[in-house]
C-alpha positions in Angstrom: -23.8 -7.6 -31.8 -20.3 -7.5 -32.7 -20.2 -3.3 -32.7 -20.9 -4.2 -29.0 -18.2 -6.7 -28.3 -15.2 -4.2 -29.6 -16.4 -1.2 -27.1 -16.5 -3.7 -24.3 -12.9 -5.3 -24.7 -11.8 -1.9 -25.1 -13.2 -0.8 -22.4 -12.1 -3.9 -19.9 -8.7 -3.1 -21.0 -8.6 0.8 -20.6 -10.2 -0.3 -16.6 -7.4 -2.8 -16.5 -4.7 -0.5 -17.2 -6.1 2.0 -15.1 -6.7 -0.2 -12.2 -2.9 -1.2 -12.5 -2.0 2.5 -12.6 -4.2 3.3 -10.0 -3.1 -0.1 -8.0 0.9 0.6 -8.5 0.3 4.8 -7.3 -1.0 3.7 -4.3 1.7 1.5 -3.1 4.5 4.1 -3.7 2.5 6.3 -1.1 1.5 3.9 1.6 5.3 2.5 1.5 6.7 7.0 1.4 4.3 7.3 4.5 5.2 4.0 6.3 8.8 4.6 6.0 8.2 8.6 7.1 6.0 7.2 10.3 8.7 5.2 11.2 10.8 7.8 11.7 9.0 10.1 13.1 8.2 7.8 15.7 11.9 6.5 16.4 12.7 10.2 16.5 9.7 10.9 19.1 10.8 7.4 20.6 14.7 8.6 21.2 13.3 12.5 21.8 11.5 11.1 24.7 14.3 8.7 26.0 16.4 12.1 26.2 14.1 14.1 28.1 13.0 11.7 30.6 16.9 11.2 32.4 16.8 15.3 31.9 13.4 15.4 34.1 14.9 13.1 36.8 17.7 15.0 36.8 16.0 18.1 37.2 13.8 16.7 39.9 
């Protein structure tokens, strides 16, 4: 009974820790590709403010 006990605390804790880990590296990502996204898109969003004048120029 109590041989059983240790491998479970151990093992909530080694899940815990991971979970964090796991929890923590996937912020860092989702934050890197929000803040990539958003400027991609204010780039595309300013490329495309550019060329449409040019057009109606052209036209």
């Amino acid at each position: 009974c109590h041989g059983d006990i240790a491998p479970i605390q151990r093992r909530h804790r080694s899940d815990a820790t991971e979970t964090s880990l796991r929890y923590n590296g996937d912020i860092a990502p989702i934050q890197r590709r929000h803040r990539s996204d958003t400027t991609e898109t204010s780039l595309r969003y300013n490329g495309d403010i550019a060329q449409m004048p040019r057009r109606h120029r052209s036209d």
